[in-house]
C-alpha positions in Angstrom: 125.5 100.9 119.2 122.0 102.0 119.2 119.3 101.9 122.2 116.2 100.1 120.7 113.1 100.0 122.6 110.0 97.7 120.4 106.4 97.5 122.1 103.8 95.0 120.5 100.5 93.4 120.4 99.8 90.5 123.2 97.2 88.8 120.6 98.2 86.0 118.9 101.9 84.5 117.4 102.7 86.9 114.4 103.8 89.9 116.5 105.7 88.3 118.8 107.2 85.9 115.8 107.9 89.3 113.8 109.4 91.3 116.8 111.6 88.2 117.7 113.1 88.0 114.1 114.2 91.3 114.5 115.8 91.0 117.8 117.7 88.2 116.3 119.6 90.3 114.1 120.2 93.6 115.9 120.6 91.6 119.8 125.0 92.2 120.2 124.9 95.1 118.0 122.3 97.8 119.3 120.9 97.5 123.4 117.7 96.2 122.9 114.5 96.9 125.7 111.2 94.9 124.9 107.7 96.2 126.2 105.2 93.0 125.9 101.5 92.6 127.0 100.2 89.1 127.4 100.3 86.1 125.3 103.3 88.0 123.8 105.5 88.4 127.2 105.0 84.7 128.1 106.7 84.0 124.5 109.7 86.1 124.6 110.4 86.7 128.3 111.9 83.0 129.2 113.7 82.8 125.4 115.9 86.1 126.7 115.7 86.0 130.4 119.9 85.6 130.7 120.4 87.4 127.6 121.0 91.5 127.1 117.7 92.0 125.8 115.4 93.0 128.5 111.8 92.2 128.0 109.4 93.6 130.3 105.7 93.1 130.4 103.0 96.0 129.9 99.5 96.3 130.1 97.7 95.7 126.3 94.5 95.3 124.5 93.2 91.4 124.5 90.4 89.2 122.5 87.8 87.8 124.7 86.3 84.1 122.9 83.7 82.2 124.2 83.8 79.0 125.3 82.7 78.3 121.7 86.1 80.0 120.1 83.6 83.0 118.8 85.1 86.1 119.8 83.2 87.7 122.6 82.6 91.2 121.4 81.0 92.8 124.9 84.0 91.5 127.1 86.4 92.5 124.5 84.9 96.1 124.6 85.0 95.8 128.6 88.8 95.0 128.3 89.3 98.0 126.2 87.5 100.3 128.5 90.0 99.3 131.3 92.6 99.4 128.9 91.4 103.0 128.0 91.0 104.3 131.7 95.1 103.2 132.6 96.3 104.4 129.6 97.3 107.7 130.7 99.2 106.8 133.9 100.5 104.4 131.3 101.9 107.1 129.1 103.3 108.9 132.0 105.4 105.5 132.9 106.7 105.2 129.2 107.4 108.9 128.7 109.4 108.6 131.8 111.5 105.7 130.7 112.2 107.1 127.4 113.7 109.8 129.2 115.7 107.9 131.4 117.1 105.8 128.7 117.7 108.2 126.5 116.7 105.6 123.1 117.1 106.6 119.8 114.5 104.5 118.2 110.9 103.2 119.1 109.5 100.2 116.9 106.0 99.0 117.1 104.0 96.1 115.8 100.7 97.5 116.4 100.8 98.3 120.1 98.9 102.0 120.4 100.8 103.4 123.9 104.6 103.3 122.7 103.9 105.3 120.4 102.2 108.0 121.8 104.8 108.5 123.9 107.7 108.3 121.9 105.6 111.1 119.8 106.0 112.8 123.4 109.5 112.7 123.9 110.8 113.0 120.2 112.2 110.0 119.8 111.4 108.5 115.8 109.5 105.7 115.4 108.9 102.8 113.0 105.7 101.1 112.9 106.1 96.8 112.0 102.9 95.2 111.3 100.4 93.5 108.9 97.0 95.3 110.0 98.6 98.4 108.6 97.8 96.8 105.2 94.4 98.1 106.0 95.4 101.9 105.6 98.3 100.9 102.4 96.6 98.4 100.3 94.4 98.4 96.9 91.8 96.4 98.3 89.4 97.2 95.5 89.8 93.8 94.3 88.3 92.3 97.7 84.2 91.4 97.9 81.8 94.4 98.6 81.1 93.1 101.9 84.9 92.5 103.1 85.9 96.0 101.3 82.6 97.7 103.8 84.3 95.9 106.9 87.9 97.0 105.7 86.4 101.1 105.6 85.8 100.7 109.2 88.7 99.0 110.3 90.7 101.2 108.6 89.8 103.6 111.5 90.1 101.4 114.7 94.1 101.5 112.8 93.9 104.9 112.3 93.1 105.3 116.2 96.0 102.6 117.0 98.2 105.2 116.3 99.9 107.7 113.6 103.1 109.4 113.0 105.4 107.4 112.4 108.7 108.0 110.0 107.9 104.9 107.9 105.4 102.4 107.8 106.5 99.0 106.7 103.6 96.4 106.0 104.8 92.7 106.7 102.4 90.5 104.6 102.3 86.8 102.0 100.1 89.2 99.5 101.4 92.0 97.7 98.6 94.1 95.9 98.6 97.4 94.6 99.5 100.1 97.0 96.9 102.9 97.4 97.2 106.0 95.5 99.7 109.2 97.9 101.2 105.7 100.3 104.2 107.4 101.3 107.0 106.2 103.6 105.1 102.6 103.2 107.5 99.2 102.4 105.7 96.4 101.3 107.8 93.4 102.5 107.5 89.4 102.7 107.1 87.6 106.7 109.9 88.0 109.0 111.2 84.9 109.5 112.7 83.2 112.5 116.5 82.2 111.6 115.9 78.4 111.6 112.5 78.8 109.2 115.1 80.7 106.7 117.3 78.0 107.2 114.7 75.0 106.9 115.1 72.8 103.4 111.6 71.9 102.6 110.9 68.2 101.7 107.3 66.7 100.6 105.8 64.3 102.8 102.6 62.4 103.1 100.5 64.0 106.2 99.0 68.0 106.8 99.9 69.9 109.5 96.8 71.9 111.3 97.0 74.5 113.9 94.2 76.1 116.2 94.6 78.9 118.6 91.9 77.7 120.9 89.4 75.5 119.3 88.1 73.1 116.3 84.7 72.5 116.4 83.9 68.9 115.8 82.4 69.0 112.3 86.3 70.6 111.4 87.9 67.3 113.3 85.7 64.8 111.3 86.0 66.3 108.3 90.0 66.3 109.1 90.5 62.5 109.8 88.5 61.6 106.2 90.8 64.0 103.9 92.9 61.3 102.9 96.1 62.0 104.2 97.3 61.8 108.4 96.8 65.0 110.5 99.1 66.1 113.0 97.3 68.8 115.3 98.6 71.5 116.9 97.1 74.0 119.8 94.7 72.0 120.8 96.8 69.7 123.6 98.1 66.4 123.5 96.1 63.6 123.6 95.4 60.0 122.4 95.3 59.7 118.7 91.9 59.6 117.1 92.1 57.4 113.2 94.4 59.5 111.3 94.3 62.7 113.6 97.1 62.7 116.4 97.5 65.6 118.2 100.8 67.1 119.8 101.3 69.9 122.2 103.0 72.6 121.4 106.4 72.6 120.9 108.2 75.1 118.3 110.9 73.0 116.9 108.3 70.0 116.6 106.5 72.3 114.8 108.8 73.4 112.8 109.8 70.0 111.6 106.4 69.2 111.0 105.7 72.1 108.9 108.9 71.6 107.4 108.3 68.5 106.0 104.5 68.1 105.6 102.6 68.3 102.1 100.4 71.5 103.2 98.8 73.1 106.1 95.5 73.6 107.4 95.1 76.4 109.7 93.1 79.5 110.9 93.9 82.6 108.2 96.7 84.6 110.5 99.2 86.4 108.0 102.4 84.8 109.7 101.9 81.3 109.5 100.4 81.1 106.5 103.3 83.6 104.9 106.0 81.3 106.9 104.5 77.8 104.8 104.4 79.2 101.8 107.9 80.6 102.1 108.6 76.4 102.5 106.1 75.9 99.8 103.3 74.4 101.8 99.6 74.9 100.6 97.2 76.0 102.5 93.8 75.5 103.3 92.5 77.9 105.6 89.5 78.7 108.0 88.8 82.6 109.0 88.0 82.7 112.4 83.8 83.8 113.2 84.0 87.4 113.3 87.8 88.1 112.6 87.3 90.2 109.8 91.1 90.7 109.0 91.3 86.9 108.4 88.6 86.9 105.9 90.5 89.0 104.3 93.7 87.1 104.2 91.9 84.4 103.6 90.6 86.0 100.1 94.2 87.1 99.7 95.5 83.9 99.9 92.8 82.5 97.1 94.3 85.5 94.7 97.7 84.4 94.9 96.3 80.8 94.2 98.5 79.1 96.3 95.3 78.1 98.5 91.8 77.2 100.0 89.8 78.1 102.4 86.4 78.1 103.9 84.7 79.9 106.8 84.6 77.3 110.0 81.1 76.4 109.7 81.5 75.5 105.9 84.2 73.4 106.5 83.6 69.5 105.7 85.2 66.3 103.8 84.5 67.9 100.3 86.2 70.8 100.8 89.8 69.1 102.6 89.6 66.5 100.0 89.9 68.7 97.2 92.4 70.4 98.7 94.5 67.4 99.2 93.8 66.1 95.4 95.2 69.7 94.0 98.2 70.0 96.4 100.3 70.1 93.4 98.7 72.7 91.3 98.6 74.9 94.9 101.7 74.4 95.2 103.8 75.1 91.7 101.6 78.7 91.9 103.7 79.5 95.5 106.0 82.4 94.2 108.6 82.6 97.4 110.9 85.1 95.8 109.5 87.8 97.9 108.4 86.6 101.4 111.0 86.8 102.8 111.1 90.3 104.6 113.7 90.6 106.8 116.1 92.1 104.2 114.2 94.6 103.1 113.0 95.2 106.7 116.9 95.6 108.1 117.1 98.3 105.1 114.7 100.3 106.6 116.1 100.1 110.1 119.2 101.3 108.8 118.1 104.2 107.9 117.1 105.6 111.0 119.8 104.3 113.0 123.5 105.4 113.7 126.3 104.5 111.9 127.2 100.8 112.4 123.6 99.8 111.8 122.1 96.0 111.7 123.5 93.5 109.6 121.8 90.5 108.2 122.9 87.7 110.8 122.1 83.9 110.9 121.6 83.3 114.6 121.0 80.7 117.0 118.1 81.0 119.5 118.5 81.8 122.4 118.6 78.9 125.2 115.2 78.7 127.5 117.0 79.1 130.7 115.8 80.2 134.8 116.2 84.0 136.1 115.1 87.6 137.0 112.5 89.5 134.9 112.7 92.9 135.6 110.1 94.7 137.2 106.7 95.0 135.2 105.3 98.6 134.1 102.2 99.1 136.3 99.4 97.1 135.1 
């Protein structure tokens, strides 16, 4: 048995969803310790509270939107500065726990203080994430424009973090790698045990999802696309003509993804990697200013399997197409290879003692009441 300590990225429901998976499988084998920032802790601290794995919550970088749903670039850079100023103290608190726990492996999904530290103490570590595409990929086949944004994104990554034993790059796109990648894996979404388990049917509405916001133009355009919408992320509330919107609820979700006939969505790698895996279209909208999902979003028009449009081109037109060449999106979905968590568990195996992971088909974990441990100081 192994001691396992994983760090992540507070933004958004693809790290947590990815680092999740993995505890899945290796929770009752290896001791498992989870260092989570934000939006990130909230997810996984009550699904393990009376469970082995201990989850603890950590300072981490955070997106600042505007009212609006833009991103706010000035208080994001604010937030970064404080982040900046704590983050040695911070590295002193980690160093000291990787001494005190004596782990043998470190696993990131793009969280940039775990692994400084573990770089500190010795300890190997594995990094788990899409944005590391950035630094791996071919993306010669992206538009001038996206490929210029890419060059300088590439070093915000860079700056992340470096050193790592292997690099494995979770996304729904598989280009080219670039030329000398070595120690990279190119692998499919992690999926959460019940999605691999799911058996896809077609039905006769689209599900949508929004972190924080639809403008109204996005709504409208939504209840005339021919088919009922069930919303997600933006609350529950009455039903407006074919729109009804639910709050969030996981398994709900699930269902509804499950047995929808595509999804409309912002362009995050996860979710749109998890409905194609059941063979769902997708039309999706790159959030103003979110760069990466531009890019998935032109990803996800190479593989054919989808739309999209940026938020403030989105109207009838557009979803109504969409909706007439479901079927044509659809037969182009190749889901032999996203599913990553095979090829993931290899890797881990490698750099773990004998008696490593096995590929497991677990239940969740039941929400339940108790103690969190302490926080690290944030």
């Amino acid at each position: 048995m192994a001691r396992i300590i994983f760090s992540l990225s507070g933004e958004g429901r693809g790290h947590a969803t990815r680092v999740r998976t993995l505890i899945e499988q290796l929770r009752g084998h290896h001791e498992i310790t989870v260092l989570a920032p934000g939006d990130a802790f909230a997810f996984l601290a009550p699904l393990y509270e009376r469970d082995s794995v201990c989850v603890r919550p950590m300072p981490g970088l955070r997106f600042r939107y505007r009212d609006s749903g833009h991103l706010d670039f000035l208080r994001t850079a604010a937030g970064a500065a404080g982040y900046l100023r704590g983050l040695p103290g911070l590295l002193d608190e980690l160093e000291a726990l990787l001494r005190r726990e004596a782990f043998d492996l470190a696993v990131t999904d793009f969280e940039p203080a775990l692994p400084r530290a573990a770089r500190r103490c010795g300890v190997p570590l594995l990094s788990v994430s899409h944005q590391h595409f950035l630094l791996t990929y071919d993306l010669r086949g992206l538009p001038r424009l996206l490929r210029w944004h890419a060059a300088y994104m590439r070093w915000i990554v860079r700056a992340y973090y470096s050193g790592q034993a292997h690099t494995i790059v979770s996304s729904f796109y598989f280009p080219p790698l670039r030329r000398r990648c070595r120690r990279v894996s190119q692998v499919g979404v992690l999926l959460r045990p019940e999605l691999r388990r799911a058996a896809p049917v077609r039905g006769d509405y689209l599900v949508a999802y929004f972190r924080r916001y639809a403008p109204p133009h996005v709504l409208a355009a939504l209840a005339t696309c021919g088919l009922p919408v069930r919303l997600y992320g933006l609350g529950e509330r009455f039903a407006e003509g074919a729109l009804t919107f639910h709050a969030i609820s996981e398994q709900d979700f699930l269902e509804d993804l499950t047995g929808c006939a595509g999804l409309v969505a912002t362009a995050g790698n996860q979710l749109v990697g998890e409905a194609l895996f059941l063979g769902k279209p997708c039309f999706v909208m790159p959030e103003d200013g979110n760069f990466e999902q531009h890019i998935n979003a032109h990803f996800l028009a190479q593989s054919g399997a989808g739309r999209w449009r940026p938020f403030g081109e989105v109207n009838r037109a557009a979803l109504l197409g969409f909706v007439r060449h479901l079927d044509a999106l659809a037969a182009r979905i190749d889901r032999r290879r996203l599913d990553g968590l095979p090829a993931v568990l290899r890797v881990f195996e490698q750099f773990l003692p004998a008696g490593g992971p096995v590929l497991a088909d677990r239940t969740l974990p039941s929400e339940a009441a108790g103690h969190l441990v302490p926080a690290l100081t944030p």
